[in-house]
MDTraj code that builds the backbone (N, CA, C; nanometers):
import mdtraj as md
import numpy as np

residues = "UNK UNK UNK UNK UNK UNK UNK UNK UNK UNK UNK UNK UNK UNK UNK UNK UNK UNK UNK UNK UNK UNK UNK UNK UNK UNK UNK UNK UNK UNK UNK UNK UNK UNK UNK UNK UNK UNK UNK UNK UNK UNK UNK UNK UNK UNK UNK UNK UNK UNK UNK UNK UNK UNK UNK UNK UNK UNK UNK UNK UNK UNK UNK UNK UNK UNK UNK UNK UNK UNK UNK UNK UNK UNK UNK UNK UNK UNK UNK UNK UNK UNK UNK UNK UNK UNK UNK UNK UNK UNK UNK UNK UNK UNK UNK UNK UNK UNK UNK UNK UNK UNK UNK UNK UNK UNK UNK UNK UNK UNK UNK UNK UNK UNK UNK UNK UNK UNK UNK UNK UNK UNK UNK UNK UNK UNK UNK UNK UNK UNK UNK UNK UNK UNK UNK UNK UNK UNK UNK UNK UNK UNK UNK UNK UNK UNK UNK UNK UNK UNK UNK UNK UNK UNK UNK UNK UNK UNK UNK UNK UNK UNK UNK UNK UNK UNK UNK UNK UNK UNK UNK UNK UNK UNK UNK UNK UNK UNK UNK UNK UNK UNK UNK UNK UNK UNK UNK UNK UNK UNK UNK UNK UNK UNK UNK UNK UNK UNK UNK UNK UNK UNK UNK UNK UNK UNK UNK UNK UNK UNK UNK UNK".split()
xyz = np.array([
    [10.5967, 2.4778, 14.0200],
    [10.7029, 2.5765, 14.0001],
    [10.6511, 2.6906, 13.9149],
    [10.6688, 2.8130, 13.9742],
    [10.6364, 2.8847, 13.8345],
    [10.6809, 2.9335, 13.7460],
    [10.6512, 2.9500, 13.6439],
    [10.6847, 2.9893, 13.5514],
    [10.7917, 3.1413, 13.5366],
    [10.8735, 3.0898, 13.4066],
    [11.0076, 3.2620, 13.3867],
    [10.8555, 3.3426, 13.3329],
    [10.8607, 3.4668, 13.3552],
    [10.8398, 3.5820, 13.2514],
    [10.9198, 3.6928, 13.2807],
    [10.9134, 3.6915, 13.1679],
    [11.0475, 3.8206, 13.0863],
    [10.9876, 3.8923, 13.0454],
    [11.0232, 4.0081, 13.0572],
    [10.9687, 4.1548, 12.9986],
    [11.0281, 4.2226, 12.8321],
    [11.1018, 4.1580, 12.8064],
    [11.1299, 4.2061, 12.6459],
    [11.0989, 4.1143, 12.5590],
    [11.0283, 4.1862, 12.4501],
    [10.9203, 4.0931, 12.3784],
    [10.9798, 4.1271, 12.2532],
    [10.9922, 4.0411, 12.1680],
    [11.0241, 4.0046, 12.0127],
    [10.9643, 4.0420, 11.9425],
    [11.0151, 4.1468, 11.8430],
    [10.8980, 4.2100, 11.7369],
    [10.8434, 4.0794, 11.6348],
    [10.7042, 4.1302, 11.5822],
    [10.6700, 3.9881, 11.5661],
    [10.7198, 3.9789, 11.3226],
    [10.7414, 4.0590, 11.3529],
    [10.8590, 4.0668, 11.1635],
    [10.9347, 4.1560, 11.1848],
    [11.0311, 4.1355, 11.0312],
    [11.1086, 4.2629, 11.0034],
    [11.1116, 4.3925, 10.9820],
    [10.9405, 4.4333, 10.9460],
    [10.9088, 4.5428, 10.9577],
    [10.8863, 4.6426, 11.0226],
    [11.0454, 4.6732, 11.1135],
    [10.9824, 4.8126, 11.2496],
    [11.1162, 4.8426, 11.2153],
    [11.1155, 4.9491, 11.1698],
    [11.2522, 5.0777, 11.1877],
    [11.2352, 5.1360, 11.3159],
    [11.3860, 5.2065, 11.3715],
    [11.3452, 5.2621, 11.4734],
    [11.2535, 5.4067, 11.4817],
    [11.1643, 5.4489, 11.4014],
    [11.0659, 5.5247, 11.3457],
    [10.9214, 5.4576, 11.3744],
    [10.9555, 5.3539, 11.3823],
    [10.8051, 5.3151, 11.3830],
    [10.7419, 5.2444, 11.5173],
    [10.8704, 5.2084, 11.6202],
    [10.8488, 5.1972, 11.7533],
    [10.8841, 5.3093, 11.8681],
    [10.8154, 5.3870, 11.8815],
    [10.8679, 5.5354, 11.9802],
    [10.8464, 5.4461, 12.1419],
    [10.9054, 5.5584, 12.1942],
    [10.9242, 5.5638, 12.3381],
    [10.8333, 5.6515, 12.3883],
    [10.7057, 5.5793, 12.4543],
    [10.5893, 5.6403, 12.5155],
    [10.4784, 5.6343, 12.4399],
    [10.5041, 5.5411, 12.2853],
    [10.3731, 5.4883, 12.2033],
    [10.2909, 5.4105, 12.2903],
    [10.1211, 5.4734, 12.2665],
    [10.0353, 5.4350, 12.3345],
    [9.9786, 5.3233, 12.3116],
    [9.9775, 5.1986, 12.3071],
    [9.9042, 5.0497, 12.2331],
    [9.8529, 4.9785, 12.2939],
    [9.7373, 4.9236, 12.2150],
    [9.6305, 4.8354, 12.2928],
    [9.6610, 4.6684, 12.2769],
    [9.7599, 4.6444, 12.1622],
    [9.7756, 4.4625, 12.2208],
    [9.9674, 4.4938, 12.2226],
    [9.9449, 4.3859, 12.3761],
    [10.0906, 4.3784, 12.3866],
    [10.2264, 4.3520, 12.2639],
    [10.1708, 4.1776, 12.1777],
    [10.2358, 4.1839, 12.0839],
    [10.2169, 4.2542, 11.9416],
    [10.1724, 4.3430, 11.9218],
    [10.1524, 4.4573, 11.8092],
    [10.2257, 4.5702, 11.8225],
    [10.3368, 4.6235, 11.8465],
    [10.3862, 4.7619, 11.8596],
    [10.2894, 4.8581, 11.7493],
    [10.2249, 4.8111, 11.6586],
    [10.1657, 4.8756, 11.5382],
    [10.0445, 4.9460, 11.5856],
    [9.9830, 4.9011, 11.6608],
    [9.8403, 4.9352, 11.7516],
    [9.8101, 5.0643, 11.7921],
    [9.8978, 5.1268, 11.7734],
    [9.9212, 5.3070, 11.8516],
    [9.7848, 5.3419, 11.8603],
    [9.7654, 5.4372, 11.9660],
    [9.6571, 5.4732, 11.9811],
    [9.6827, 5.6192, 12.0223],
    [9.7873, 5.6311, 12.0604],
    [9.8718, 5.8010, 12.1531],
    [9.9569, 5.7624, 12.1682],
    [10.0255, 5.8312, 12.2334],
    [10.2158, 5.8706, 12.2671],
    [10.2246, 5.9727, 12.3696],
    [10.2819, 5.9373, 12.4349],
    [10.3286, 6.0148, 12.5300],
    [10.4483, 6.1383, 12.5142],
    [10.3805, 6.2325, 12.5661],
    [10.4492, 6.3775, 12.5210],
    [10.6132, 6.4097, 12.6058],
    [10.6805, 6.2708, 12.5030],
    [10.8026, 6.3098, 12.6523],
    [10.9455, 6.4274, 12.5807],
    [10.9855, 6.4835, 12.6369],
    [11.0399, 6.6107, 12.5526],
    [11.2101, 6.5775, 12.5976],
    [11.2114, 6.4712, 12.6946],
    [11.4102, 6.4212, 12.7030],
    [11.4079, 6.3671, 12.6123],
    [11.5620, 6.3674, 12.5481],
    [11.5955, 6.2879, 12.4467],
    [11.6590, 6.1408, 12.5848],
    [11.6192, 6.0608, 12.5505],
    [11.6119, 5.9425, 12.5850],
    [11.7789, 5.8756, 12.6076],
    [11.7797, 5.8221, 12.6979],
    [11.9165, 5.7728, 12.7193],
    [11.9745, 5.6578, 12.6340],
    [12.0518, 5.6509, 12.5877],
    [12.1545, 5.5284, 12.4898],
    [12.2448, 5.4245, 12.5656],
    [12.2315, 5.3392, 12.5167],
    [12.3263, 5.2307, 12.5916],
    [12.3794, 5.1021, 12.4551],
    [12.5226, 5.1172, 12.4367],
    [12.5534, 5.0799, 12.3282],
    [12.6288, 4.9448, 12.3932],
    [12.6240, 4.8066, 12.2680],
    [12.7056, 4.7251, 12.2704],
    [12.7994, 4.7238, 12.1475],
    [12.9097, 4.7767, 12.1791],
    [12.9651, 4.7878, 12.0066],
    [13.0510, 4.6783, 11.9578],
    [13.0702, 4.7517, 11.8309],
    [13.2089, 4.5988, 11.7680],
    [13.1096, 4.4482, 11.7726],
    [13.0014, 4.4372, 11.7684],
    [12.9147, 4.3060, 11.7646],
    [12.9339, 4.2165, 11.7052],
    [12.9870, 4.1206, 11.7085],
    [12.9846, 4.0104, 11.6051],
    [12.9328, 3.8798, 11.6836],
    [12.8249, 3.8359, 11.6515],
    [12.7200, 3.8021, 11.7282],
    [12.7603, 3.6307, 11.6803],
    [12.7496, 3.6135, 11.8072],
    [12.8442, 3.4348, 11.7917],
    [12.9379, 3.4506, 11.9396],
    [12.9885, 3.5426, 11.9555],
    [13.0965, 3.5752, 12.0655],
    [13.0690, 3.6534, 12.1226],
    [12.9344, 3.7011, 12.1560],
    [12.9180, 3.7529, 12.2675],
    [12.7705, 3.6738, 12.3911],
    [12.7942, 3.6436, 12.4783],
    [12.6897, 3.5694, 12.5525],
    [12.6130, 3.7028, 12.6446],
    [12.5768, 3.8343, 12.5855],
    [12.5287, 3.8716, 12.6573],
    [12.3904, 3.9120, 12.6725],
    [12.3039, 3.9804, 12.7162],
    [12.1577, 3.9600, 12.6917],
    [12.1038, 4.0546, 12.5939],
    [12.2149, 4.0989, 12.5146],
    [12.1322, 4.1783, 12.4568],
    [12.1229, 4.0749, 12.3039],
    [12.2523, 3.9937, 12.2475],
    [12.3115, 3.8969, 12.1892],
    [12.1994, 3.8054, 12.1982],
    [12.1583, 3.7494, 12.3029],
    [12.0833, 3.6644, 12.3288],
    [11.8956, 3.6725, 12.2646],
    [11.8630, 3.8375, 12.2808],
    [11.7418, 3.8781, 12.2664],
    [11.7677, 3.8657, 12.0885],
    [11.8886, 3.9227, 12.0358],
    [11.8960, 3.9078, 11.8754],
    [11.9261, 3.7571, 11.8162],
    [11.9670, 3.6780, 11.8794],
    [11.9521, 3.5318, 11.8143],
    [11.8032, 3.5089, 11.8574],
    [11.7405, 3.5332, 11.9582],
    [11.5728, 3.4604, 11.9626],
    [11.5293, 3.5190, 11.8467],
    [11.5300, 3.6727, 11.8272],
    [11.4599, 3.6887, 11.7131],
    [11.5323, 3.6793, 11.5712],
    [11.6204, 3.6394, 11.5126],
    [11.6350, 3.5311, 11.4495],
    [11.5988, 3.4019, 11.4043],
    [11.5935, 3.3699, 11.5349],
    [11.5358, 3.1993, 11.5518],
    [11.3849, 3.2170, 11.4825],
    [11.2806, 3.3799, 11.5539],
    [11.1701, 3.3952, 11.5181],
    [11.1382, 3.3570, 11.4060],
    [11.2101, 3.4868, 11.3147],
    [11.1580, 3.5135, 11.1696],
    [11.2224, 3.4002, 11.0298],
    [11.3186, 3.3274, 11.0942],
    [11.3458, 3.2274, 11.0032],
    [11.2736, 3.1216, 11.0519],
    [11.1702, 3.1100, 11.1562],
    [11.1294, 2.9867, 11.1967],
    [11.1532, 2.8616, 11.2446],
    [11.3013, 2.9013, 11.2801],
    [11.4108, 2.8258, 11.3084],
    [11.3461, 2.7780, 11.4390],
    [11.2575, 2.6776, 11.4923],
    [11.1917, 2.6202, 11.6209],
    [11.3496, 2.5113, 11.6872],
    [11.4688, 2.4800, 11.6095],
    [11.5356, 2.3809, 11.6773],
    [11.6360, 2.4568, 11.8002],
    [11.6720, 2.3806, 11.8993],
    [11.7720, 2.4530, 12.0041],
    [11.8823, 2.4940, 11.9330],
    [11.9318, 2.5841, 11.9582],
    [12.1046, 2.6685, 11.9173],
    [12.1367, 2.7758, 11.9715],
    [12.2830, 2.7068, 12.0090],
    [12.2817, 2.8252, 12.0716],
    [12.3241, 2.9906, 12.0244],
    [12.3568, 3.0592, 12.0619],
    [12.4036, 3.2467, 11.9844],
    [12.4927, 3.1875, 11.9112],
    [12.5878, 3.1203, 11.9365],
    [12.6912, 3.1048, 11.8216],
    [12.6448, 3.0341, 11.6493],
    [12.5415, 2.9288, 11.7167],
    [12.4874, 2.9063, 11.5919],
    [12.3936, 2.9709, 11.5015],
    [12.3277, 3.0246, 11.6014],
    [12.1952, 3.1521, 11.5296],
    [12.2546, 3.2043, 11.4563],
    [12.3742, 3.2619, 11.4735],
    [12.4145, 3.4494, 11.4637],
    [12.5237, 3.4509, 11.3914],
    [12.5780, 3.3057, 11.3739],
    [12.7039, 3.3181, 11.2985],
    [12.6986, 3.4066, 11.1610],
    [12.7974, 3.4541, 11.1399],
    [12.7494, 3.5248, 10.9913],
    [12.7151, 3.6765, 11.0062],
    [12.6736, 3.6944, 11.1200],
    [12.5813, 3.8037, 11.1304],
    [12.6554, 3.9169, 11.2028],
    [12.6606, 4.0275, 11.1613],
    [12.7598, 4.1319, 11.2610],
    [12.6765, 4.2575, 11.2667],
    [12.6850, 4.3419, 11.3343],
    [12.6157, 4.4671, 11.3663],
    [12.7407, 4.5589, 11.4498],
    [12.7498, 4.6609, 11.4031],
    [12.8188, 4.7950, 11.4364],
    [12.8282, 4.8023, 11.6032],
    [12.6660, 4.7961, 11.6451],
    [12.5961, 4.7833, 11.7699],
    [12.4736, 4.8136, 11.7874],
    [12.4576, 4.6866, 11.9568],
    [12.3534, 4.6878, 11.9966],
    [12.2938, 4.7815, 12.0865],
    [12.1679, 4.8736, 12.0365],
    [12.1964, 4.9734, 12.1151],
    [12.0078, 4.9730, 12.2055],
    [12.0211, 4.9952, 12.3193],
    [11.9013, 4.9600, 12.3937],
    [11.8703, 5.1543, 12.4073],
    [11.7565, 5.2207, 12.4091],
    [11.6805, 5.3102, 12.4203],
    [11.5862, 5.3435, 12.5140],
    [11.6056, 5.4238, 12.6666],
    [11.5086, 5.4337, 12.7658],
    [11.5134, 5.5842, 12.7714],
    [11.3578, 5.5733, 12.8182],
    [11.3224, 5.7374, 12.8463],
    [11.3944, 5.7849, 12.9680],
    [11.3608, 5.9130, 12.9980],
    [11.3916, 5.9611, 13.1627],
    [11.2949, 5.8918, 13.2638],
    [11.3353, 5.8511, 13.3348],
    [11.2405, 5.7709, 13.4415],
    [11.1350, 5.8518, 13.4915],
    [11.2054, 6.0265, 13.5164],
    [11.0827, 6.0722, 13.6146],
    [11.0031, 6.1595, 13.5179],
    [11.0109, 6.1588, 13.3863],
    [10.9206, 6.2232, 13.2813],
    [10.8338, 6.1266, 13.2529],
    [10.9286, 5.9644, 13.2715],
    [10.8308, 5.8478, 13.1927],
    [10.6823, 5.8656, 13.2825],
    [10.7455, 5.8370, 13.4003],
    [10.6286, 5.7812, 13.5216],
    [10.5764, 5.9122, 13.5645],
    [10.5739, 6.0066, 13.5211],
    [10.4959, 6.1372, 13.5211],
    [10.3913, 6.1056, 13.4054],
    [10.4182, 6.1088, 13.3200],
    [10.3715, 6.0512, 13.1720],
    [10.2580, 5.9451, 13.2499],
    [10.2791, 5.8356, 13.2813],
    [10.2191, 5.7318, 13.3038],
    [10.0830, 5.8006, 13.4061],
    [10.1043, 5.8514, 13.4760],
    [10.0164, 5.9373, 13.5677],
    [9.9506, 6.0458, 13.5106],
    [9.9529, 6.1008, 13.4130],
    [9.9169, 6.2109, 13.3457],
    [9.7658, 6.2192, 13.2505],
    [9.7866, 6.3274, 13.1911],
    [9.6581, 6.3299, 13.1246],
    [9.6062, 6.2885, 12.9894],
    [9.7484, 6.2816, 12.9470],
    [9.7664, 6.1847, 12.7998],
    [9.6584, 6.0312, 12.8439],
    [9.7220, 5.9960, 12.9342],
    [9.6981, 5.8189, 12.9139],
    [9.5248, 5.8343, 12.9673],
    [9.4800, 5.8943, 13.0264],
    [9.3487, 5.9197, 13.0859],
    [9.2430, 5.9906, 13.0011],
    [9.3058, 6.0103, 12.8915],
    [9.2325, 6.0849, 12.7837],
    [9.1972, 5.9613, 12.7006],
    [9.2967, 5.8877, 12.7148],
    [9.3174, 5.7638, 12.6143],
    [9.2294, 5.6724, 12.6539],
    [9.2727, 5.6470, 12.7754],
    [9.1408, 5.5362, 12.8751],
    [9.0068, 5.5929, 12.8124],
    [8.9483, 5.7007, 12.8933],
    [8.8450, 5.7508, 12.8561],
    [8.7468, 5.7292, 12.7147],
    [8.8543, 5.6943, 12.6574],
    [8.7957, 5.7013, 12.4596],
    [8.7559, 5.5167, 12.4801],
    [8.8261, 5.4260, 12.5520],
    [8.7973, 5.2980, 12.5378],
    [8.6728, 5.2411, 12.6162],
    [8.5904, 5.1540, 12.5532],
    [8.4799, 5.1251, 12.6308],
    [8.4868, 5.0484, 12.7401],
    [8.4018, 5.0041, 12.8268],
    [8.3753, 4.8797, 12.9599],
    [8.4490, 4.9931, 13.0880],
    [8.4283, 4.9086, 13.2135],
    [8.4589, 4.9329, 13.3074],
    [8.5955, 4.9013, 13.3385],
    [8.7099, 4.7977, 13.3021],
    [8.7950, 4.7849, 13.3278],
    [8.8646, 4.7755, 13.1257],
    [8.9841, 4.8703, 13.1623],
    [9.0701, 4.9020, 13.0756],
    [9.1919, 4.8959, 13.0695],
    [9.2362, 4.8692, 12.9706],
    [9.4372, 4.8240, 12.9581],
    [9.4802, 4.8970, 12.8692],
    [9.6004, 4.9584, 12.8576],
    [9.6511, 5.0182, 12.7368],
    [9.8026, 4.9863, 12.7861],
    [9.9187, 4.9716, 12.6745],
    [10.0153, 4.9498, 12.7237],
    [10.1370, 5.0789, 12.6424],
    [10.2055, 5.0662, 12.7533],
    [10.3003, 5.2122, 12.6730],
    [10.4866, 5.1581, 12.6438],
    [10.5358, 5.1507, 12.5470],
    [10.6641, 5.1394, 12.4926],
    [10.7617, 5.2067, 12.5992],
    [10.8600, 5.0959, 12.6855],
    [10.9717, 5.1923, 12.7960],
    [11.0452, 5.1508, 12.7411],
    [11.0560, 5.0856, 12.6699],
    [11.2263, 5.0877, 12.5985],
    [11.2462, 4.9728, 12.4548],
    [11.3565, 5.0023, 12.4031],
    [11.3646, 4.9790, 12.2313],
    [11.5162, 4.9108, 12.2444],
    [11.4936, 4.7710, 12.1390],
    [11.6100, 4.7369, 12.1542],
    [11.6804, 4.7799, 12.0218],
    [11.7309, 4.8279, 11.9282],
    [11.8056, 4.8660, 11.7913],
    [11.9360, 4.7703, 11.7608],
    [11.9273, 4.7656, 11.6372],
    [12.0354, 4.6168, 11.5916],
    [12.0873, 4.7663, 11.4980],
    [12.1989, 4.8110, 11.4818],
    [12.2691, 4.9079, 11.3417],
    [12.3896, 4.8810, 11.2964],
    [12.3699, 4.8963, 11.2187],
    [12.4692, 4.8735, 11.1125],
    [12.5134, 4.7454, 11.0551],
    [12.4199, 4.6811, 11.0537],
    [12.3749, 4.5457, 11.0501],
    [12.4522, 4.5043, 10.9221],
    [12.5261, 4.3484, 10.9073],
    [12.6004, 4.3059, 10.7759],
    [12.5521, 4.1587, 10.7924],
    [12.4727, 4.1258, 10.6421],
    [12.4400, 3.9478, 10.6402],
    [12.5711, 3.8979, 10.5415],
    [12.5618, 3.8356, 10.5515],
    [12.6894, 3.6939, 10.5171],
    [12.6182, 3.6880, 10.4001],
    [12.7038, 3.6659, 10.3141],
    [12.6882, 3.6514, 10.0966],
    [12.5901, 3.6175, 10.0641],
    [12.5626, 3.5205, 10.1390],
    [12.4261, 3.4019, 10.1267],
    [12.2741, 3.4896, 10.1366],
    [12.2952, 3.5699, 10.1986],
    [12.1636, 3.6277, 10.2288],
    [12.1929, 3.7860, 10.1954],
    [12.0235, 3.8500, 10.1689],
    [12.0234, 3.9382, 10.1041],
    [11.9123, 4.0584, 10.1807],
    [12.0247, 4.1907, 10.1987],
    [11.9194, 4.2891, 10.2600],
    [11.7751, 4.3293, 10.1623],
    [11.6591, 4.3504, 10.2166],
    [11.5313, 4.4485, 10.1970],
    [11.6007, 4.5630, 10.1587],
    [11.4697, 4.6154, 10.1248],
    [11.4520, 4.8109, 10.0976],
    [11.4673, 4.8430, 10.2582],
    [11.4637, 4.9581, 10.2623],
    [11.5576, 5.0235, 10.4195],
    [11.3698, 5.0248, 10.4856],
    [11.2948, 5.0664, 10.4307],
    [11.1774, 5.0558, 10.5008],
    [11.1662, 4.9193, 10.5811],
    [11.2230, 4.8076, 10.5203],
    [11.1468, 4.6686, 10.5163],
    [11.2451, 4.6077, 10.6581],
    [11.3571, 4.6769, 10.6780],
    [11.4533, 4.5684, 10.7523],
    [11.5492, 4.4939, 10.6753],
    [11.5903, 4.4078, 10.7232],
    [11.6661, 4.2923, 10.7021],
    [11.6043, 4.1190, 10.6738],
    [11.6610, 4.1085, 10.5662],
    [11.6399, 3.9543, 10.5246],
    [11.7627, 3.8543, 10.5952],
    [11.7296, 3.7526, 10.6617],
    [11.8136, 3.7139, 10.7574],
    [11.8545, 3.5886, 10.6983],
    [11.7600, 3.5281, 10.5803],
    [11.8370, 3.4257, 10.5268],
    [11.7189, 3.4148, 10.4163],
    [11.8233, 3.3057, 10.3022],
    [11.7967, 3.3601, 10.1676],
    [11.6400, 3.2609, 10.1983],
    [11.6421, 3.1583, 10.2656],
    [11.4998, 2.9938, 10.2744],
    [11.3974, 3.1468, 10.3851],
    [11.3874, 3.2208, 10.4133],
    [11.2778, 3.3088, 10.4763],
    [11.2048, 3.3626, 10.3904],
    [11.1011, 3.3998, 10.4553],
    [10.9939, 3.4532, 10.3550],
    [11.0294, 3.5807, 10.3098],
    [10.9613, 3.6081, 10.1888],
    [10.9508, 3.7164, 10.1403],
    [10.8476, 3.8647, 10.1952],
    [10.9466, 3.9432, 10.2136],
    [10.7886, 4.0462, 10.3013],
    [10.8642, 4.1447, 10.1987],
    [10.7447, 4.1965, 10.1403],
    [10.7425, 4.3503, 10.1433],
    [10.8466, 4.3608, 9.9848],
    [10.9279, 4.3059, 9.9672],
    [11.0072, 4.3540, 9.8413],
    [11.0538, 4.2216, 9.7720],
    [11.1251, 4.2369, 9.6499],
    [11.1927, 4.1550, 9.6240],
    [11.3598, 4.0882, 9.5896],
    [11.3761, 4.0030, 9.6726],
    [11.5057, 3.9453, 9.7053],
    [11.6281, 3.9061, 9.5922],
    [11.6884, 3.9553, 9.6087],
    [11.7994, 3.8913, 9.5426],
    [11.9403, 3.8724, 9.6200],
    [12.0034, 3.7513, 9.5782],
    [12.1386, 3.7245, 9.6496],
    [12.1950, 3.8500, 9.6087],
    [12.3405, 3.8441, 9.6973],
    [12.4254, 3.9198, 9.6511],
    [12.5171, 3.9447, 9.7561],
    [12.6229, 4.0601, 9.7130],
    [12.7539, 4.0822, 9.8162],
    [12.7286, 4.0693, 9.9409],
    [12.7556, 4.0936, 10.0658],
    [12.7263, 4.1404, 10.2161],
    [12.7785, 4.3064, 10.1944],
    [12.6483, 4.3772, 10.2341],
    [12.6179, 4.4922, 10.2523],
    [12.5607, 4.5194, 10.3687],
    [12.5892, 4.6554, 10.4015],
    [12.5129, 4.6957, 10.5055],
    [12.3877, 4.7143, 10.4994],
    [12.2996, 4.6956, 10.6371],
    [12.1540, 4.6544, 10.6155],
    [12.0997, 4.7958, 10.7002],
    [11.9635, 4.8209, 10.7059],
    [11.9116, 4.9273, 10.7547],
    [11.8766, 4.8715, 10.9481],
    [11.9180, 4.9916, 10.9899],
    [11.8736, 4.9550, 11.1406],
    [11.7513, 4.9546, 11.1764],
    [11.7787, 4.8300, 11.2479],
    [11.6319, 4.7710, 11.2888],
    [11.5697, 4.7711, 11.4211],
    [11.4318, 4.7795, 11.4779],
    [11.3977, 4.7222, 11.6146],
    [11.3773, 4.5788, 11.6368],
    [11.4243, 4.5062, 11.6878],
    [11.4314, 4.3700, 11.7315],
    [11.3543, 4.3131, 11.8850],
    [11.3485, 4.4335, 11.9766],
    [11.2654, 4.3722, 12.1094],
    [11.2388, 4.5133, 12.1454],
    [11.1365, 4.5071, 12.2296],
    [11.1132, 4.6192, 12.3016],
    [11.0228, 4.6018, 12.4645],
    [11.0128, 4.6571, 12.5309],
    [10.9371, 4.6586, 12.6705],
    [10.8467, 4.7442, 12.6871],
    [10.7738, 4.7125, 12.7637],
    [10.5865, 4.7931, 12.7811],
    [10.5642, 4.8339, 12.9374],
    [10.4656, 4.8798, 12.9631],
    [10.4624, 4.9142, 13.0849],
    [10.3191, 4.8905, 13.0687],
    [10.2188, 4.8267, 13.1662],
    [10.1421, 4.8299, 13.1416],
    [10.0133, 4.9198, 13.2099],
    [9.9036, 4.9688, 13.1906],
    [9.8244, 5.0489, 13.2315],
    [9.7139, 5.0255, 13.2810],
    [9.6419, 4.9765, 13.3760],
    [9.4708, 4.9235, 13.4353],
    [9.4233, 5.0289, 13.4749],
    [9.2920, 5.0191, 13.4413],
    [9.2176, 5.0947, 13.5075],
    [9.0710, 5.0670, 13.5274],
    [9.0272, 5.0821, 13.6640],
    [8.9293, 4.9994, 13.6614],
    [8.8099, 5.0547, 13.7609],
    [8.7049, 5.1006, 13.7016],
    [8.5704, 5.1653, 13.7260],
    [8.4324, 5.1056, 13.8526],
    [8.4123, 5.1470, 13.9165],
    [8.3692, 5.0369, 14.0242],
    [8.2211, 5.1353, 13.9648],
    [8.1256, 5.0458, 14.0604],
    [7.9611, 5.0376, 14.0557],
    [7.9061, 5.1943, 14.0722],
    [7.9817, 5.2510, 14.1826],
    [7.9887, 5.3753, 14.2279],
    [8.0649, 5.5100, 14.0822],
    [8.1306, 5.4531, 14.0202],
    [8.1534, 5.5750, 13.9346],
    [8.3258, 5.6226, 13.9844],
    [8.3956, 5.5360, 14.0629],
    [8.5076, 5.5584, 14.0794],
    [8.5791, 5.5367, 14.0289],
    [8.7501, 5.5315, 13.9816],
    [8.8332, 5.5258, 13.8902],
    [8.9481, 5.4829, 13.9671],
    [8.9865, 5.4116, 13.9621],
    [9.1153, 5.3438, 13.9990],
    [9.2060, 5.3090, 13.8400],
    [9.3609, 5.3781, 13.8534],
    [9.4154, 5.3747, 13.7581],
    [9.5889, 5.3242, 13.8247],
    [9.6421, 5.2122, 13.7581],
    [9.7613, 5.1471, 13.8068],
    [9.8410, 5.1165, 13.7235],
    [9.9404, 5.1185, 13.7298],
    [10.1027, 5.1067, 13.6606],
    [10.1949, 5.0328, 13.6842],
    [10.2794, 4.9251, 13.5710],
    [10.3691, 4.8273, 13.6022],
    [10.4152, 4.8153, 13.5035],
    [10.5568, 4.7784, 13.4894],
    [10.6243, 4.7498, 13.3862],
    [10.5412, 4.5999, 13.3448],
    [10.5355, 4.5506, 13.1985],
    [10.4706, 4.4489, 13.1872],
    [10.5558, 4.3358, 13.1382],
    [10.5050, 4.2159, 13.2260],
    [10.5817, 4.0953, 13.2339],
    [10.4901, 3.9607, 13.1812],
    [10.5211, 3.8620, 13.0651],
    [10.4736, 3.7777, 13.0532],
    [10.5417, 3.6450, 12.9767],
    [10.5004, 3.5565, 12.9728],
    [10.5330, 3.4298, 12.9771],
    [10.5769, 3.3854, 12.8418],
    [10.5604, 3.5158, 12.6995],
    [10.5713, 3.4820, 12.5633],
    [10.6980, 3.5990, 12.5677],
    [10.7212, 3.6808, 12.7068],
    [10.8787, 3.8257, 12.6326],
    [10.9919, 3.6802, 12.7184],
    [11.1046, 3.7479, 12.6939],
    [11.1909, 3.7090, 12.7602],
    [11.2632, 3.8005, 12.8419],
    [11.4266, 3.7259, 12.8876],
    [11.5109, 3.8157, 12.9794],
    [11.4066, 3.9101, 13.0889],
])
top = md.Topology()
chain = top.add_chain()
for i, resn in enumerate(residues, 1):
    res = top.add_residue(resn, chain, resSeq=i)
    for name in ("N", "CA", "C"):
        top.add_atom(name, md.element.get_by_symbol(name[0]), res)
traj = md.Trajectory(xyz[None], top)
């Protein structure tokens, strides 16, 4: 049988504002959004797609679903549960997903940006992967028990998680800084034959560690 792969992949910490994952960032390992290498020169402001009023426990939908996995991630939480148990506690303003224009993206993808980029990387066959879309968690509120980061850092999702980047203290439920939580790639080959030819190909990228 084969195997699911899913194309939206789990940031791998709390550390990505939506500043620090763009739409048309150029990167060389799939799970690193950090990797940039270029960006794609796209000049639409990018389309929005909101889930609002979130209170994450009661909603079964996939975007709900992508924010309890990464939950499950960063607290290390490896046992089955389902959204209601992940997420209880947890509310967000909304979930808001981020895609470029399709025919600027895949112009982009064909263009001279990404071939400039190839070019700089060594061997005959080459990969680079490019950011098509951003998932955003805002206006994010943790339950008493747990305590927001500095706005750079994200969200602390429970008080037993590690410490990144600042230091924790309990306290009220406050609003937390908006975060990136999943995002999707497209991926880029290109591949040089004996002769000096260039073959260059494009696909949204799918594998066996994203989901949905």
């Amino acid at each position: 049988m084969a195997q699911n792969r899913g194309t939206y992949i789990i940031v791998p910490s709390l550390d990505y504002s939506p500043d620090s994952i763009g739409l048309g960032d150029i990167i060389t390992k799939s799970t690193n959004p950090k990797s940039r290498i270029g960006r794609l020169d796209l000049k639409t402001l990018p389309n929005r797609y909101t889930v609002k009023d979130v209170k994450l426990g009661t909603s079964g939908s996939r975007d709900a679903g992508l924010w309890s996995t990464f939950l499950k991630t960063i607290t290390g939480d490896a046992a089955p549960a389902t959204v209601e148990e992940t997420g209880k506690g947890y509310t967000a303003a909304e979930l808001e997903t981020r895609l470029p224009d399709q025919q600027e993206f895949q112009e982009g993808l064909n263009g001279s940006e990404i071939l400039q980029v190839l070019d700089r990387l060594p061997g005959r066959k080459k990969r680079v992967y490019v950011v098509t879309a951003v998932k955003i968690a805002k206006g994010l509120k943790a339950p008493s028990e747990t305590s927001p980061l500095e706005a750079h850092s994200g969200v602390m999702v429970s008080s037993s998680a590690v410490r990144i980047g600042t230091e924790i203290s309990k306290g009220p439920s406050v609003a937390s800084p908006d975060i990136v939580f999943a995002y999707q790639l497209s991926v880029v080959e290109q591949r040089k034959s004996i002769f000096g030819k260039k073959t260059t190909k494009s696909k949204v990228f799918s594998s066996s560690d994203a989901i949905f």
